[in-house]
Structures are given as C-alpha cells and as structure tokens.
N, C-alpha and C positions, 0 to 999 in steps of 0.2 A: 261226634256222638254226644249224645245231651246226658250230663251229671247228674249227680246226686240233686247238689247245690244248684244247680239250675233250673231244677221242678221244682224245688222248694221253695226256690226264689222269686218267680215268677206271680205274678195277681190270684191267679186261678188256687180255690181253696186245695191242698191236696193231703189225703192221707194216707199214712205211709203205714203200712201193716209189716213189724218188724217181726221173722217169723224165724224156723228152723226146721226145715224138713223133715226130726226125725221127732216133732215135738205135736203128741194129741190133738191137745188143744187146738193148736198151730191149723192142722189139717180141718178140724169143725168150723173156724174161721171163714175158709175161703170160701163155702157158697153161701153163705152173709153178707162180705163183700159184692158177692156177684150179684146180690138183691138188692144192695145198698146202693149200686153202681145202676142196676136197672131205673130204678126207684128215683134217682138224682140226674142221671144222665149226664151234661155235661156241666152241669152246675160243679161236681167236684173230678181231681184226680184221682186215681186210687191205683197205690201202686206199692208191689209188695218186696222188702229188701231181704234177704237171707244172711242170718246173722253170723254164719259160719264161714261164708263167702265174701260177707263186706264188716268185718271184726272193729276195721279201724270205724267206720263209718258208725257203729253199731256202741262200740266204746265210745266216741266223740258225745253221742246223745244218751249216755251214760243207761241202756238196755243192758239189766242183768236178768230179766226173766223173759220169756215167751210166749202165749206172741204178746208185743207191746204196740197199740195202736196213738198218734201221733199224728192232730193235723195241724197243719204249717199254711201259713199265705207270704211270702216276701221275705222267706226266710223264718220266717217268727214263729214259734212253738206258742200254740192256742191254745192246744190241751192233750193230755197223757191220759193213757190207764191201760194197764195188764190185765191179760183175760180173757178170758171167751165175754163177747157181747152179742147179746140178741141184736138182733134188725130194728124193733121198734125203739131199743134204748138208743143203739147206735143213731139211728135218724133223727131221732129226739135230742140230740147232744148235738150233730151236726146242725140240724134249723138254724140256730141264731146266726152261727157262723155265714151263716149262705144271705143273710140280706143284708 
C-alpha cells in the first residue's frame, strides 16, 4: 500500500488538501479541487488527508487550522496556505510549479 511519504516523494507535483470532515470550509474545498484536477489532469496529484484520522501525519506538517492546502514534489513543501481557495487563485499559484 502506497504511503503518505511515498506520493509526496515521488517527481509528480502533488497537493495535499489537509481537511476535517466536520469543517465548512473543508466541505466548499472539495468541488475546487475537483475543477482543479479537471482543469490539470495528470500534470498534478491531488489528494485529500483527514486530519482527525492521520493526527500524527497532520502534526508532523505542523496543520493547526482547516483545510490547509500543501504542495510537495520529492518530498519538498513548495507552498502552504489555509482557507478556502477559488480555482482561478488556486491554478494561478499552481502554474509555475507545473513547468
């Protein structure tokens, strides 16, 4: 079974939507991603962790609010921010990343 650390580690951009089931915000999130994922296709990963279910994972990358978006190439934290994100910000911050 493929880890945490192993999609993050990997070449392939990916963004990690660190979230909480019972959290607003959290829930406005997910069809952004799903437009974001449209929108990019396999240029990124996009993959969403549950902060009440992976705590240690969640504390490791120091998530005290939700949701917190997080993309990684090789292990490496590219960029952070808490919050609801539109789609065109979100895309717009992804770009660089992706050439």
């Amino acid at each position: 079974m493929e880890t945490f650390k192993d999609v993050i580690s990997g070449n392939q951009l990916v963004l990690v939507d660190f979230f909480a089931t019972w959290c607003q915000p959290c829930k406005m999130m997910h069809p952004i991603l799903e437009q974001v994922k449209a929108a990019l296709g396999d240029k990124i990963r996009i993959i969403k962790l549950d902060v009440d279910k992976q705590g240690m994972t969640a504390s490791q990358y120091g998530i005290q609010s939700v949701p917190t978006l997080m993309l990684f190439r090789q292990g490496e934290v590219l960029w952070r921010t808490s919050g609801v994100m539109q789609k065109t910000a979100l895309l717009a911050t992804i770009d660089p990343f992706l050439k």
